[in-house]
VEXVORO-394142 format. One record per residue (C-alpha): chain; residue in three letters; z, x, y. Coordinates in steps of 0.2 Angstrom, whole numbers, plus 5000, padded with zeros to 4 digits. Example, Ala and Ser with C-alpha at 12.3 -4.5 7.8 and 13.67 -1.06 7.14 Angstrom:
REM VEXVORO-394142
+------+------+------+------+-------+
! unit ! code !   up ! east ! north !
+------+------+------+------+-------+
!    A !  ALA ! 5039 ! 5062 !  4978 !
!    A !  SER ! 5036 ! 5068 !  4995 !
+------+------+------+------+-------+
This chain:
REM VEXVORO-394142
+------+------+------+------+-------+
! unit ! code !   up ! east ! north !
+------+------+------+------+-------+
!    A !  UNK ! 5000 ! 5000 !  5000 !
!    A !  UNK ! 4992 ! 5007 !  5017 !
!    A !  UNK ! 5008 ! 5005 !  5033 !
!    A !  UNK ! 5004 ! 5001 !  5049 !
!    A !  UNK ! 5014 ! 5002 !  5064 !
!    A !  UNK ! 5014 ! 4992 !  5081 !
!    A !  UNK ! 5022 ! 4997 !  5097 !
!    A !  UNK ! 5027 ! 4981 !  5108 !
!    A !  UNK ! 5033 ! 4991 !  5125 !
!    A !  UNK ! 5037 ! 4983 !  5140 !
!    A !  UNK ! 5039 ! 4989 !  5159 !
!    A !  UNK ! 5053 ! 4984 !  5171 !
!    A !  UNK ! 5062 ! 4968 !  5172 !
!    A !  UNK ! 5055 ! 4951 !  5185 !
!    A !  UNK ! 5068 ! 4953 !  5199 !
!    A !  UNK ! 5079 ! 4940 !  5195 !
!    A !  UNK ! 5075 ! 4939 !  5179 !
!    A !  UNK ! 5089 ! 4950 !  5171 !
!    A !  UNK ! 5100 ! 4938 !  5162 !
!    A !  UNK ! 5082 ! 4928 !  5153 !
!    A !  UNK ! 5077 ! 4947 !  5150 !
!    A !  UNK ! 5094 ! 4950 !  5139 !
!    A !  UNK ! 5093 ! 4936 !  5130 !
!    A !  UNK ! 5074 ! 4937 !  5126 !
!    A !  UNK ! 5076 ! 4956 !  5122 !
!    A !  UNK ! 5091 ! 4945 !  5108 !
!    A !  UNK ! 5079 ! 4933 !  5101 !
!    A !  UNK ! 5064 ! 4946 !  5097 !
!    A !  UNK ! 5077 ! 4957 !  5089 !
!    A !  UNK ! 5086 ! 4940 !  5078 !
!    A !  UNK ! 5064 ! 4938 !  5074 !
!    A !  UNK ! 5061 ! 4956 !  5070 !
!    A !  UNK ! 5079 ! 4955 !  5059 !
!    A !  UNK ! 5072 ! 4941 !  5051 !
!    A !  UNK ! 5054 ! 4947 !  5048 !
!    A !  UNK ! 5062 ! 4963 !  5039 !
!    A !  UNK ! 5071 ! 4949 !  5028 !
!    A !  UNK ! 5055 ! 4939 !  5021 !
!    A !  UNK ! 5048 ! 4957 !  5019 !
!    A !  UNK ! 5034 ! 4955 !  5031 !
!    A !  UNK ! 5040 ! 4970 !  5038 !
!    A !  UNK ! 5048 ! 4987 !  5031 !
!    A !  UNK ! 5058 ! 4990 !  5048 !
!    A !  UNK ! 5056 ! 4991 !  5065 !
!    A !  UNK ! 5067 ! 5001 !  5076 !
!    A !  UNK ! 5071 ! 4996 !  5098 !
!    A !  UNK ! 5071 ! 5009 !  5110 !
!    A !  UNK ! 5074 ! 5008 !  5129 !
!    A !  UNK ! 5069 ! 5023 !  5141 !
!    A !  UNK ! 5082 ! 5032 !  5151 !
!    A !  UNK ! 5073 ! 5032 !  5168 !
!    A !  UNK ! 5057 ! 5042 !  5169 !
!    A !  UNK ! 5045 ! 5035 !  5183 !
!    A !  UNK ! 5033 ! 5028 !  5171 !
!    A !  UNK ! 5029 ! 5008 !  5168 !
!    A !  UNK ! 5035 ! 5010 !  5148 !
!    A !  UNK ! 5055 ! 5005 !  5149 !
!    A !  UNK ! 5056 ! 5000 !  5132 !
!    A !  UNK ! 5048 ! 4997 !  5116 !
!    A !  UNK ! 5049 ! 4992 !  5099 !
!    A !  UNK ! 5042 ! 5000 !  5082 !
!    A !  UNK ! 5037 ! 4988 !  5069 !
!    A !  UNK ! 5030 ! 4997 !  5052 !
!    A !  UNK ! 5025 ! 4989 !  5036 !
!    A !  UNK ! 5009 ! 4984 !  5026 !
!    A !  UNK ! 4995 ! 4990 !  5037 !
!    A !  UNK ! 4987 ! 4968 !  5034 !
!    A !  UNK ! 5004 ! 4961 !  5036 !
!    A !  UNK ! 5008 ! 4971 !  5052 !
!    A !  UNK ! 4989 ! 4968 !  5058 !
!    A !  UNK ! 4991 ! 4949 !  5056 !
!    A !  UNK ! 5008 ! 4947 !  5065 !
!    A !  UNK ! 4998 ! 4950 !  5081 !
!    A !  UNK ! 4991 ! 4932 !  5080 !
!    A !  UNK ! 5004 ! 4924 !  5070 !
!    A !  UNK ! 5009 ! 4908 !  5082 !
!    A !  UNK ! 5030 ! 4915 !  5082 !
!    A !  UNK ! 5024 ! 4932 !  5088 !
!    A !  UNK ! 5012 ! 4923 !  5101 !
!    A !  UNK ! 5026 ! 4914 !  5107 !
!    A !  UNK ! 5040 ! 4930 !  5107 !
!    A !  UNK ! 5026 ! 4941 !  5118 !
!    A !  UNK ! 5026 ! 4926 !  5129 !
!    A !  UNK ! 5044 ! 4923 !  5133 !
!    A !  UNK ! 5043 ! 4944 !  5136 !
!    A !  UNK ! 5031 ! 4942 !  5147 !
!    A !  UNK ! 5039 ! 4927 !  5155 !
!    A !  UNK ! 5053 ! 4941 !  5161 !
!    A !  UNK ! 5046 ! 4959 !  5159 !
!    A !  UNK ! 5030 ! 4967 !  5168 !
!    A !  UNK ! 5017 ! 4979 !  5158 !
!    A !  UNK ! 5021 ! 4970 !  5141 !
!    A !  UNK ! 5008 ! 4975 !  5129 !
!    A !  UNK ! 5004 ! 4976 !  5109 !
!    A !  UNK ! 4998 ! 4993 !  5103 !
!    A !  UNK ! 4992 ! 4997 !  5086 !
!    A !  UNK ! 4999 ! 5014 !  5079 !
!    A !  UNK ! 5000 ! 5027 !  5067 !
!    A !  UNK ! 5015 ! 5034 !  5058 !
!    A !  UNK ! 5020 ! 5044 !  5043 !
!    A !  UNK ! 5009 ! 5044 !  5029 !
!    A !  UNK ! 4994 ! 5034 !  5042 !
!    A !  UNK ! 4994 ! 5050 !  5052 !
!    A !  UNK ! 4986 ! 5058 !  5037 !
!    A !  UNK ! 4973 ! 5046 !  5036 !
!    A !  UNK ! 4969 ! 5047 !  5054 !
!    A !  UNK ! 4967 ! 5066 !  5054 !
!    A !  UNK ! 4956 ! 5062 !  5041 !
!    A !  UNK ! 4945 ! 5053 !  5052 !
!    A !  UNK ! 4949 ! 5062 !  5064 !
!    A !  UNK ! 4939 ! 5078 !  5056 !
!    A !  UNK ! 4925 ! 5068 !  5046 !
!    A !  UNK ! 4921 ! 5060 !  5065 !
!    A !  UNK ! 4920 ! 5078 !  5072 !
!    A !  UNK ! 4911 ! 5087 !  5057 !
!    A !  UNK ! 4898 ! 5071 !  5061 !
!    A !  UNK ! 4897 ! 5079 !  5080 !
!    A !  UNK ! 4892 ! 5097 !  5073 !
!    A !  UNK ! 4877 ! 5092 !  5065 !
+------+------+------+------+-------+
């Protein structure tokens, strides 16, 4: 079974939005805790930034099976989590990434691409 990773990150809080921003940082984490439950996901790990000067305060790491993680990002409950974050956070987005053992596979794209370039 391939993993696959997404990042969902998110940039400052909506002034006056700081209480709605706790509680909907809450409910993504009580969905993540549940996803990692049904076993749609392996784990997922929340990390907020230390000031930096950047629009990335925060973000979190969902890894499982490369489909299952893939099709979360149009699942209806997920829609509607990235829409309350939205509702209180600016420069929300939904990244696709690479971890782990999906690094090597990447790399290995990564070379056959270039070795195409050289010919």
């Amino acid at each position: 079974m391939t993993k696959g990773s997404l990042i969902v990150g998110w940039g400052e809080i909506i002034p006056g939005r700081e209480k709605a921003a706790q509680a909907t940082l809450q409910h993504a984490m009580q969905y993540c805790v549940r996803l990692q439950q049904e076993g749609k996901i392996d784990r997922f790990e929340v990390v907020v930034l230390e000031p930096h000067g950047s629009d990335l305060n925060g973000f979190v790491l969902i890894t499982g099976d490369k489909e299952t993680v893939a099709r979360l990002r149009v699942e209806d409950e997920f829609v509607e989590v990235m829409v309350g974050v939205q509702l209180v956070h600016r420069n929300v987005r939904v990244v696709g990434a690479y971890t782990g053992a999906g690094l090597q596979s990447l790399f290995k794209m990564w070379d056959e691409q270039e070795e195409k370039l050289l010919v």
